[in-house]
NUKE-336372 format. One line per field, with one value per residue: residue number from 1; residue in three letters; x, y, z of N, C-alpha, C in turn. Coordinates in nm, 2 decimals. Each point is the difference from the previous one (the first is absolute). Example, Ala and Ser with C-alpha at 12.3 -4.5 7.8 and 13.67 -1.06 7.14 Angstrom:
2
i	1 2
aa	ala ser
nX	1.32 -0.04
nY	-0.57 0.11
nZ	0.78 -0.07
caX	-0.09 0.09
caY	0.12 0.11
caZ	0.00 0.00
cX	0.09 -0.08
cY	0.12 0.11
cZ	0.00 0.08
***
This chain:
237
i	1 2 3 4 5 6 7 8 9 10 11 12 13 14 15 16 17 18 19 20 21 22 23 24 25 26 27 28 29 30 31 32 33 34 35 36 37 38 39 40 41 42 43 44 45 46 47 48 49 50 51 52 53 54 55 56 57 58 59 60 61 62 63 64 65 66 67 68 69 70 71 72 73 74 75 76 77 78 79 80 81 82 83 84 85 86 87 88 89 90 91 92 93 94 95 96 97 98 99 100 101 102 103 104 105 106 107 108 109 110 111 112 113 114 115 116 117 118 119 120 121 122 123 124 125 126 127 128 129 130 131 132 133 134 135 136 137 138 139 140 141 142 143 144 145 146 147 148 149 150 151 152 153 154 155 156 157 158 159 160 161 162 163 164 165 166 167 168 169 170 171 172 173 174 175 176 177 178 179 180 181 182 183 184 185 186 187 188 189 190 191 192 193 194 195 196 197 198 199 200 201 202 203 204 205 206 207 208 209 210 211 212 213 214 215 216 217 218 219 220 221 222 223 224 225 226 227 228 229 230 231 232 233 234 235 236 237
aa	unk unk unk unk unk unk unk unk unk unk unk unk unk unk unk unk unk unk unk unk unk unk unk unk unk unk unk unk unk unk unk unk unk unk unk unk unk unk unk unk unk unk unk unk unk unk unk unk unk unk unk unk unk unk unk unk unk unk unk unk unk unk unk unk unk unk unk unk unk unk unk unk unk unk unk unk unk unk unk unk unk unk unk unk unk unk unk unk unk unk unk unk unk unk unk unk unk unk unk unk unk unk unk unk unk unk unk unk unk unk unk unk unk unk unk unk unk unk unk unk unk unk unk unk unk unk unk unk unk unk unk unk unk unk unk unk unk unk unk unk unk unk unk unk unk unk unk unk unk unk unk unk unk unk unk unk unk unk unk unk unk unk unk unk unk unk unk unk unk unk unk unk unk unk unk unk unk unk unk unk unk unk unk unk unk unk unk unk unk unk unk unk unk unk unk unk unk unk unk unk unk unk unk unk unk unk unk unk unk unk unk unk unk unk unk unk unk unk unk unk unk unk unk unk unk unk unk unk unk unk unk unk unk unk unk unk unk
nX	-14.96 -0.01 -0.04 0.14 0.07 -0.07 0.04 0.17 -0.01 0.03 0.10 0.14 -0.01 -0.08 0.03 -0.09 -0.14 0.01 -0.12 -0.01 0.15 -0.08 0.07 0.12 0.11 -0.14 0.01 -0.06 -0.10 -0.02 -0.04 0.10 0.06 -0.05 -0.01 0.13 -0.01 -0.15 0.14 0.06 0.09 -0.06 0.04 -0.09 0.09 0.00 0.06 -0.08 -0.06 -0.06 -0.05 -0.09 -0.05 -0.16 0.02 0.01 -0.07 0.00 0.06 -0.08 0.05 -0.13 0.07 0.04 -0.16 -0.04 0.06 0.12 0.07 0.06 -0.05 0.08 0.05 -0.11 0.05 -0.08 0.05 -0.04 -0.15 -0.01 0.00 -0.12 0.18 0.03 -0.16 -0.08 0.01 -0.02 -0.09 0.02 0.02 -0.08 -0.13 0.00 0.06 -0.10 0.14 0.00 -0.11 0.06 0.03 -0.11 -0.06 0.08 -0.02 -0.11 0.07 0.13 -0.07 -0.07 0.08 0.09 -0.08 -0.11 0.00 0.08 -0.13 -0.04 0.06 -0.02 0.00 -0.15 0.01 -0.10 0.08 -0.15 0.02 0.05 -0.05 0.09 -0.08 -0.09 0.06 0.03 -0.11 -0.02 0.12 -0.05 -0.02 -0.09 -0.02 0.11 -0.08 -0.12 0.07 0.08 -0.10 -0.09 0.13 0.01 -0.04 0.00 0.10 -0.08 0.08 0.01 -0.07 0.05 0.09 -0.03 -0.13 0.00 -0.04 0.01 -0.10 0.01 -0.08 -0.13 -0.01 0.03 0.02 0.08 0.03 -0.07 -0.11 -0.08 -0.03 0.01 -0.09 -0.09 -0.04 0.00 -0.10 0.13 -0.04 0.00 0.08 0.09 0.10 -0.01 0.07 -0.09 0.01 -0.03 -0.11 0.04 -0.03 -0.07 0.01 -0.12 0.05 -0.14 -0.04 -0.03 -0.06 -0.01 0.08 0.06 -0.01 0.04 -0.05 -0.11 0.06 -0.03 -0.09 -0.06 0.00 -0.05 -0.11 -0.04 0.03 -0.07 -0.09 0.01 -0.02 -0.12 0.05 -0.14 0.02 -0.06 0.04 -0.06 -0.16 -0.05 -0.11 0.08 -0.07
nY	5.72 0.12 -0.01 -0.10 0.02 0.10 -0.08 -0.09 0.09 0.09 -0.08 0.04 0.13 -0.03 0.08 0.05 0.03 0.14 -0.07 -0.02 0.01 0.04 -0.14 0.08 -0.02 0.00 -0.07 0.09 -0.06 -0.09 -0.09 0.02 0.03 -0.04 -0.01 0.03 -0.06 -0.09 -0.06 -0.03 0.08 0.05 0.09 0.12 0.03 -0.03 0.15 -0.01 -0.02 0.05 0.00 -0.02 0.07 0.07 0.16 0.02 0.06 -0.12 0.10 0.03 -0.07 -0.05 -0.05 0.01 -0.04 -0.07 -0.05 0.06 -0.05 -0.05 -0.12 -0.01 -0.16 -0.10 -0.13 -0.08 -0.10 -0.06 -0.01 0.05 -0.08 -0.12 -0.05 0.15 0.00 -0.15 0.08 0.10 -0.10 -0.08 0.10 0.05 -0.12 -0.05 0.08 0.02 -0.02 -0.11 0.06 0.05 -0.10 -0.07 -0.01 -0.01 -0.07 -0.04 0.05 -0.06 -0.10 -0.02 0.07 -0.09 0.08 0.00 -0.10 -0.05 0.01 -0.07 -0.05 -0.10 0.05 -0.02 -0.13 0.01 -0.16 -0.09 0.06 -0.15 -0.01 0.04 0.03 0.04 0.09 0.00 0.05 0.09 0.07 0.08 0.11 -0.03 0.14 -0.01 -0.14 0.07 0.10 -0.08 -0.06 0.07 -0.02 -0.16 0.01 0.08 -0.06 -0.01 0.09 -0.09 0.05 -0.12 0.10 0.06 -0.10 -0.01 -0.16 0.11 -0.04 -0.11 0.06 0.03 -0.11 0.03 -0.11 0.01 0.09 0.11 0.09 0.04 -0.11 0.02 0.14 -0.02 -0.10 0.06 0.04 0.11 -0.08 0.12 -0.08 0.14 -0.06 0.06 0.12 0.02 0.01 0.08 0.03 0.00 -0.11 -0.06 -0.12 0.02 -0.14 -0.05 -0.10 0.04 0.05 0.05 0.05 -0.05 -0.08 -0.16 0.07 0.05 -0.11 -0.06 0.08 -0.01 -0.13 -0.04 0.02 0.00 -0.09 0.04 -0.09 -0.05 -0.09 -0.11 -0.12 -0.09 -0.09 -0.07 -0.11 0.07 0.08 0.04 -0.04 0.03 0.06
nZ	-7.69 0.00 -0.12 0.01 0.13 -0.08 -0.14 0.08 0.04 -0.13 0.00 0.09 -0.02 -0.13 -0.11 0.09 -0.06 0.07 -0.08 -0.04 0.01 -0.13 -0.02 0.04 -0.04 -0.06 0.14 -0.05 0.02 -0.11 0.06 0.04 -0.11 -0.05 0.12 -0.04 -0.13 0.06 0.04 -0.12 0.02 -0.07 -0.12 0.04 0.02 0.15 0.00 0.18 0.02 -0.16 0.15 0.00 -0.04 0.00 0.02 -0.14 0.00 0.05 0.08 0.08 0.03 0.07 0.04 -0.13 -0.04 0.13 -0.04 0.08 -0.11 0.04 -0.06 -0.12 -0.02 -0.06 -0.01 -0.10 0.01 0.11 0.01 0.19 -0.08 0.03 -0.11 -0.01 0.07 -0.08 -0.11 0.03 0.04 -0.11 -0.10 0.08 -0.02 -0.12 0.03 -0.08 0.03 -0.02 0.05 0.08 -0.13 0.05 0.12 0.02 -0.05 0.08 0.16 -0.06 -0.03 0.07 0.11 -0.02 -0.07 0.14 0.05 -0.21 -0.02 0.10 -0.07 0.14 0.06 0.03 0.04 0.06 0.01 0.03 0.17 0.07 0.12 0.04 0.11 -0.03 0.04 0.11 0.04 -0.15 0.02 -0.04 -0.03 -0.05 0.03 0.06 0.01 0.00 0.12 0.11 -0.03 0.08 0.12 0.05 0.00 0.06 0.09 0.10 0.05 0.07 0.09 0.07 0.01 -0.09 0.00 0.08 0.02 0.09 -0.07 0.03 -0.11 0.05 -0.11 -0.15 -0.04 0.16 -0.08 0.08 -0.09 0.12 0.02 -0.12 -0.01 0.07 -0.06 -0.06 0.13 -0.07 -0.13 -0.03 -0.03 -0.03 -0.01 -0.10 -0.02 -0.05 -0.12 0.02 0.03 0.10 -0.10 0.08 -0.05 0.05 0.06 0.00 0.09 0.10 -0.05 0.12 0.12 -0.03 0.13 -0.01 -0.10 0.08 0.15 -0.08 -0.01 0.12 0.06 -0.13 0.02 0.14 -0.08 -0.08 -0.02 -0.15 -0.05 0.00 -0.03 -0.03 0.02 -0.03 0.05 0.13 -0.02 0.11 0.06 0.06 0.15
caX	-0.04 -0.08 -0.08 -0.04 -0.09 -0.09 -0.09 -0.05 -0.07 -0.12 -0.07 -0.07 -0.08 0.00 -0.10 -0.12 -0.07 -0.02 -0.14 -0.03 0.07 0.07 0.11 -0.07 0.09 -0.03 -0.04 -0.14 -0.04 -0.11 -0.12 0.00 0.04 -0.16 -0.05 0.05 -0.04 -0.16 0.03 0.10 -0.03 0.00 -0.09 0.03 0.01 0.02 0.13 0.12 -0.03 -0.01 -0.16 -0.11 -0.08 -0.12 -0.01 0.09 -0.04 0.02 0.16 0.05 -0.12 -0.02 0.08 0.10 0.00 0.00 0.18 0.13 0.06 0.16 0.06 -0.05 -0.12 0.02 -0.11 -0.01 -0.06 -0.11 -0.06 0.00 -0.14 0.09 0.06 0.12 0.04 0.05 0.11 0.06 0.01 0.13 0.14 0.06 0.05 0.02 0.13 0.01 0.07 0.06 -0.13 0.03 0.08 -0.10 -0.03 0.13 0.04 -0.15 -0.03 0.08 -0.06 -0.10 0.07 0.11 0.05 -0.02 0.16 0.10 -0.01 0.00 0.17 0.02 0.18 0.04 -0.13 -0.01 -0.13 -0.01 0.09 -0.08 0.10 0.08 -0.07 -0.07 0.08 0.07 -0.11 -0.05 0.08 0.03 -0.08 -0.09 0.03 0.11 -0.01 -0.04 0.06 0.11 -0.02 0.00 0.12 0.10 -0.10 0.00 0.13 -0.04 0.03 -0.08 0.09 -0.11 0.08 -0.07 -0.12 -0.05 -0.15 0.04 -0.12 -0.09 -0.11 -0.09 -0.06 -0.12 -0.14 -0.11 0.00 -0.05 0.08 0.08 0.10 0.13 0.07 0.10 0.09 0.10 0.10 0.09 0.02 0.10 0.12 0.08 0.09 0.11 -0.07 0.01 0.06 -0.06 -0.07 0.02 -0.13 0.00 -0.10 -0.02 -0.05 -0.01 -0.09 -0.14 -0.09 -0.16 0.00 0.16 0.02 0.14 0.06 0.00 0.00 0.11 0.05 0.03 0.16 0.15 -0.03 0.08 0.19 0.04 -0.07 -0.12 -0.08 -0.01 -0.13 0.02 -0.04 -0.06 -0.05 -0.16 -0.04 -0.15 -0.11 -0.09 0.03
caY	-0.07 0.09 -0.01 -0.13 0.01 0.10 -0.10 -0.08 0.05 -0.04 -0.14 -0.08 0.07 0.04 0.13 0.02 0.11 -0.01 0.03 -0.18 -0.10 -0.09 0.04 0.12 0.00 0.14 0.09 0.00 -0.10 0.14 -0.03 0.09 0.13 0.03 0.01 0.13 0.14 0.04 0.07 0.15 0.17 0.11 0.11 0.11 0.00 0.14 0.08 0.01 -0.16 -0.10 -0.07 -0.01 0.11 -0.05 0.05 0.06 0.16 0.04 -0.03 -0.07 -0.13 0.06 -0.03 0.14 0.19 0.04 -0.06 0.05 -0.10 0.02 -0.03 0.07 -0.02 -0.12 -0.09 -0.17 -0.06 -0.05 0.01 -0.11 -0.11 -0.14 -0.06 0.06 0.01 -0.09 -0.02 0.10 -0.04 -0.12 0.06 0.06 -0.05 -0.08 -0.03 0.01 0.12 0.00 0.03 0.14 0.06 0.02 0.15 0.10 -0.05 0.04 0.15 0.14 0.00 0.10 0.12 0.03 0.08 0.10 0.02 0.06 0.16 0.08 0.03 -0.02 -0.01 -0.10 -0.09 0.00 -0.07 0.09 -0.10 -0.08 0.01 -0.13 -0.15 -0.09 -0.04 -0.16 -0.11 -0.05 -0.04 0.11 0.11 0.00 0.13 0.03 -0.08 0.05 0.09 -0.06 -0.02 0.12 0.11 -0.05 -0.01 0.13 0.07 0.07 -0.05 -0.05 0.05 -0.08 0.02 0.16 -0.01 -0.13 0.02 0.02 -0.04 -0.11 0.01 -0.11 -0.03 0.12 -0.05 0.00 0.10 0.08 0.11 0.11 -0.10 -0.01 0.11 -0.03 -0.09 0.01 0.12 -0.06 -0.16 -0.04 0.12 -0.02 -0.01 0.12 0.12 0.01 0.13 0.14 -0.05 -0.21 -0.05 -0.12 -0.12 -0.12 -0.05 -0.08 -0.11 0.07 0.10 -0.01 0.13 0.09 0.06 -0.06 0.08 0.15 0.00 -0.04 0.08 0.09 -0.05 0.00 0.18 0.10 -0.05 0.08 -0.03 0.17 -0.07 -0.13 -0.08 -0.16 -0.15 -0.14 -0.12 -0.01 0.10 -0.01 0.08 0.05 -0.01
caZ	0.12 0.08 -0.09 0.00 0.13 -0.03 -0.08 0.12 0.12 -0.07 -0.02 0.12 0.03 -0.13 0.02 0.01 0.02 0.12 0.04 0.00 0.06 -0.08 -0.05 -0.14 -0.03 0.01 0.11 0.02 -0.12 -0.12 0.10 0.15 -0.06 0.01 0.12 0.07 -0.06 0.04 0.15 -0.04 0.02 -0.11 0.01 0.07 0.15 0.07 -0.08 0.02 0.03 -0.11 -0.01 -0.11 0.00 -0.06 -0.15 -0.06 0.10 0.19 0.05 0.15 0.10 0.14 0.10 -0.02 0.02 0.13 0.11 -0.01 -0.01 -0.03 -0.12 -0.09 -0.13 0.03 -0.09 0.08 -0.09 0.03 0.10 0.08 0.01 -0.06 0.09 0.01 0.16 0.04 -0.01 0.09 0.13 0.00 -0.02 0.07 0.12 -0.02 -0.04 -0.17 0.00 -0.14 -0.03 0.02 -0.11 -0.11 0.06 -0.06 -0.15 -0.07 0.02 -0.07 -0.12 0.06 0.03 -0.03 -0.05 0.07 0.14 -0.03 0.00 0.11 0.02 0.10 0.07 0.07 0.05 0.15 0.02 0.13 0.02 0.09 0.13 0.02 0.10 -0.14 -0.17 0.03 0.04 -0.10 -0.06 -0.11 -0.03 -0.11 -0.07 -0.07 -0.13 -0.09 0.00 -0.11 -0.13 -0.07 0.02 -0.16 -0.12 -0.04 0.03 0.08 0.12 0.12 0.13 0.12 0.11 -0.02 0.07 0.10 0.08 0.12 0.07 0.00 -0.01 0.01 -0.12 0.01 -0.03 0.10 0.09 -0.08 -0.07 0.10 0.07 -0.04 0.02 0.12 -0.02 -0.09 0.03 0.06 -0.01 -0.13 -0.02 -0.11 0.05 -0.04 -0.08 -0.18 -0.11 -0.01 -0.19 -0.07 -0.07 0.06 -0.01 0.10 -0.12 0.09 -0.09 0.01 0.02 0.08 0.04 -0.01 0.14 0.02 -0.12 0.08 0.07 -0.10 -0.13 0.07 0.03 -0.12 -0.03 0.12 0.01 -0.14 -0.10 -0.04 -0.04 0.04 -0.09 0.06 -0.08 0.06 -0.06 -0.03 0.09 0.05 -0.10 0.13 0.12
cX	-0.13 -0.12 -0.08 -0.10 -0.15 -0.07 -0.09 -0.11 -0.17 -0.12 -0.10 -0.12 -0.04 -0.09 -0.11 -0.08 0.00 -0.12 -0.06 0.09 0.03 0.08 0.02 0.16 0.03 -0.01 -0.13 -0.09 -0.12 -0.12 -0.02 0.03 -0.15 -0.09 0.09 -0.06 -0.08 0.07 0.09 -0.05 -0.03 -0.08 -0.13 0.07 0.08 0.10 0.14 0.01 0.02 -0.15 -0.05 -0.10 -0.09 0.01 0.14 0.07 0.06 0.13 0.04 -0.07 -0.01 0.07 0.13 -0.06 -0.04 0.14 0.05 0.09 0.20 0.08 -0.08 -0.09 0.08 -0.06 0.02 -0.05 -0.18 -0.07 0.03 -0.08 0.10 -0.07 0.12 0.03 0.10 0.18 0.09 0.03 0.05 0.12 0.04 0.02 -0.01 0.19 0.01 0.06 -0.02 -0.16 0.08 0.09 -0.08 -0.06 0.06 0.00 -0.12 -0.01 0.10 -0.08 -0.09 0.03 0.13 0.03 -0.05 0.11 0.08 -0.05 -0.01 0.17 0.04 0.18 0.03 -0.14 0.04 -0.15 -0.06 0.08 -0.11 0.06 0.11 -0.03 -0.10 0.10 0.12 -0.10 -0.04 0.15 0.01 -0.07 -0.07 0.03 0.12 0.07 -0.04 0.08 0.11 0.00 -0.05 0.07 0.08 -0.11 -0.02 0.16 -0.01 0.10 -0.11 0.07 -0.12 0.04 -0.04 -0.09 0.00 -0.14 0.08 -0.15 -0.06 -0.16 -0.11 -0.01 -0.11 -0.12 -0.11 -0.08 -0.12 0.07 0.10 0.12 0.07 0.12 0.08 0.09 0.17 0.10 0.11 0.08 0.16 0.14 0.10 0.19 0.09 -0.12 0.00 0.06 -0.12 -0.06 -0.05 -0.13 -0.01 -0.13 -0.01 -0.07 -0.09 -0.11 -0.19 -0.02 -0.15 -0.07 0.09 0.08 0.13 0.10 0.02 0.10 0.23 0.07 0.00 0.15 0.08 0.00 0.09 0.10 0.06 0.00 -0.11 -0.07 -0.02 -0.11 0.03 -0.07 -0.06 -0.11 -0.16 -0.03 -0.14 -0.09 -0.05 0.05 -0.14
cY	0.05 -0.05 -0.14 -0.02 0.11 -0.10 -0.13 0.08 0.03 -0.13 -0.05 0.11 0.09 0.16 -0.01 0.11 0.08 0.07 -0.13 -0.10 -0.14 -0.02 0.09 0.05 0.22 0.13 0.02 -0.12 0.11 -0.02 0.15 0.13 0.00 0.02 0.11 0.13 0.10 0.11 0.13 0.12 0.04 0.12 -0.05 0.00 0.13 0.01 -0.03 -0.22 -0.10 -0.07 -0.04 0.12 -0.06 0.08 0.06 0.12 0.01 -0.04 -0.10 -0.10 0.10 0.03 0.07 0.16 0.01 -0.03 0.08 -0.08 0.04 -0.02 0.11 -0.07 -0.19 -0.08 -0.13 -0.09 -0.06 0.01 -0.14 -0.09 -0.11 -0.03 0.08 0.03 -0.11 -0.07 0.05 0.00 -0.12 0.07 0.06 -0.09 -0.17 -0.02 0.01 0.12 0.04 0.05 0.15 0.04 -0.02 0.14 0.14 0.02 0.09 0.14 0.05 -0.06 0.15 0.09 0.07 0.10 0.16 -0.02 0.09 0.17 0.05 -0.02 -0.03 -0.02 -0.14 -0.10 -0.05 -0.10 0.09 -0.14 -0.06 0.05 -0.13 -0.12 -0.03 -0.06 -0.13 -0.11 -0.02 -0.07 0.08 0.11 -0.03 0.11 -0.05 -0.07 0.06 0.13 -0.08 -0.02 0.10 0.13 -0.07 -0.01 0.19 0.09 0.09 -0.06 -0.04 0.01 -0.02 0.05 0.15 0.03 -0.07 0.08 -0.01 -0.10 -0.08 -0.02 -0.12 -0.02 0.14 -0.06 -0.07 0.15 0.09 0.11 0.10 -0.09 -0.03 0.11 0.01 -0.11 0.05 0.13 -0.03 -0.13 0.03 0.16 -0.05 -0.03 0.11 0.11 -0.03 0.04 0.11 -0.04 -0.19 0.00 -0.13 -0.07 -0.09 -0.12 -0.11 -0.13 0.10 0.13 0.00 0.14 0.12 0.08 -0.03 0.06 0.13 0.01 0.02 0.12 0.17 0.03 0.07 0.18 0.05 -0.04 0.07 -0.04 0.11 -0.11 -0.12 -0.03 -0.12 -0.07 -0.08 -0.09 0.00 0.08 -0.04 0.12 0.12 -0.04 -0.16
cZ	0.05 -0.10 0.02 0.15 0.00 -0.06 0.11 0.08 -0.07 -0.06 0.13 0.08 -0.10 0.05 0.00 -0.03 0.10 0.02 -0.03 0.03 -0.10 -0.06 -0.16 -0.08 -0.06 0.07 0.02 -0.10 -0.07 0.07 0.11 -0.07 -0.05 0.06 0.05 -0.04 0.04 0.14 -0.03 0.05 -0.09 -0.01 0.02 0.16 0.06 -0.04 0.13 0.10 -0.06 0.02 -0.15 0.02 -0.11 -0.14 -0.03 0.08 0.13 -0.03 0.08 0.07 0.09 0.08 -0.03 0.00 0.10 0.12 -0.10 -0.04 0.00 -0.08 -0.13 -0.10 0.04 -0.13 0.07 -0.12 -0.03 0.10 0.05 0.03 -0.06 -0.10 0.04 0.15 0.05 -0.04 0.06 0.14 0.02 0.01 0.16 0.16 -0.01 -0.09 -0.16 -0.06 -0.23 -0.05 -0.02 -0.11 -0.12 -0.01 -0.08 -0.12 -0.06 0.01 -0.13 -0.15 -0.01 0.02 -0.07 -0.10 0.04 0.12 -0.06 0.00 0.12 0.05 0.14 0.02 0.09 0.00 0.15 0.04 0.17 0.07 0.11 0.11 0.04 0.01 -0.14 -0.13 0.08 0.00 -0.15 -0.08 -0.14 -0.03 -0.11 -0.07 -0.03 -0.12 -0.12 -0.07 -0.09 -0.16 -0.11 -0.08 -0.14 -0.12 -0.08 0.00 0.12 0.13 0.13 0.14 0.14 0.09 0.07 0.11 0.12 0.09 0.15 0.14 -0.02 0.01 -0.04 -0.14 -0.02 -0.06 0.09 0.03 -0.11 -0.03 0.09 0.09 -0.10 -0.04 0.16 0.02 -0.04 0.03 0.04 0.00 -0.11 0.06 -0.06 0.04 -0.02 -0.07 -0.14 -0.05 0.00 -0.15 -0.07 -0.04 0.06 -0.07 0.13 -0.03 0.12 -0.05 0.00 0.02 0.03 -0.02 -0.05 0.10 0.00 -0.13 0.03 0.05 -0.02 -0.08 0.07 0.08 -0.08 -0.05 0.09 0.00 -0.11 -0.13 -0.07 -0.07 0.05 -0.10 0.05 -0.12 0.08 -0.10 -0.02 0.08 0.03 -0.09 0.15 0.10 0.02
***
């Protein structure tokens, strides 16, 4: 039955690209997967961000060998440009929930066999504050989280983290306004296990303030590791 209504509902709203929006039974179409590619991460990049870095040689983007960072080491799939901005910004406020398991899909092609080495105990999308997440109607992280967790065997736990503060969009904001931004935005509901390996898992990477901000939380609660994921990262402040 369940099969038969999944087929109906496909017909009448058939799969789409969710970068060009055509209809694409594939998920992504060969059109846009070529155009993804020019946006991929790849070597060389920073050891603990994942950035892109210019030579072989340098470790670190900028911006990791001068910030203190909390988390221990991160990747992403793509740089943030369109059409992956743009997709990305249907998914998250245009209701395109079903963008956020393509998403997924792409990060454990790509990742999935470093998450298994970095051996995570847990995945911990970041969370929205209440009041946004009634008004958007679902967490975008946690979609991705979700699918990620069944796709690798990883348990997923939304319950862990919560954002205690309702903070401005950080994409209105500059680099030092968003470290202040974030003070104080995240806590944790119970103590850790002493040692836990946490994956955070979120849609962007700018700054890595909202990941900081996050992974500090999860440290002083008793966490010994944090790593994150995300769907795309910026080139800079």
């Amino acid at each position: 039955m369940r099969k038969n209504v999944d087929k109906i509902l496909k017909w009448l709203w058939p799969e789409v690209c969710p970068f060009c929006e055509n209809v694409c039974r594939m998920g992504i179409c060969t059109k846009c997967r070529r155009e993804l590619e020019k946006l991929r991460v790849i070597e060389p990049r920073c050891m603990q961000c994942g950035k892109p870095v210019r030579h072989m040689e340098q470790e670190y983007c900028h911006d990791c060998m001068h910030t203190h960072h909390y988390y221990d080491r991160g990747m992403s799939l793509w740089l943030h440009k369109h059409p992956v901005s743009t997709s990305i910004y249907q998914f998250k406020y245009h209701n395109q929930r079903r963008y956020g398991i393509h998403f997924a899909e792409e990060l454990v092609r790509s990742y999935g066999r470093t998450v298994i080495r970095w051996n995570p105990d847990v995945i911990i999308p970041i969370p929205l504050h209440p009041k946004r997440r009634r008004k958007r109607g679902y967490n975008q992280a946690e979609i991705v989280a979700e699918k990620i967790g069944a796709e690798l065997g990883i348990r997923v736990d939304s319950s862990i983290l919560i954002r205690k503060v309702n903070t401005d969009p950080q994409k209105k904001l500059n680099h030092t306004e968003r470290k202040e931004n974030l003070k104080q935005a995240f806590a944790i509901r119970r103590p850790l296990e002493k040692g836990m390996v946490i994956l955070v898992v979120d849609d962007i990477y700018t700054t890595g303030n909202t990941i900081d901000a996050a992974a500090k939380v999860l440290k002083d609660g008793g966490a010994e590791k944090v790593y994150f994921l995300t769907i795309s990262i910026g080139q800079g402040y």
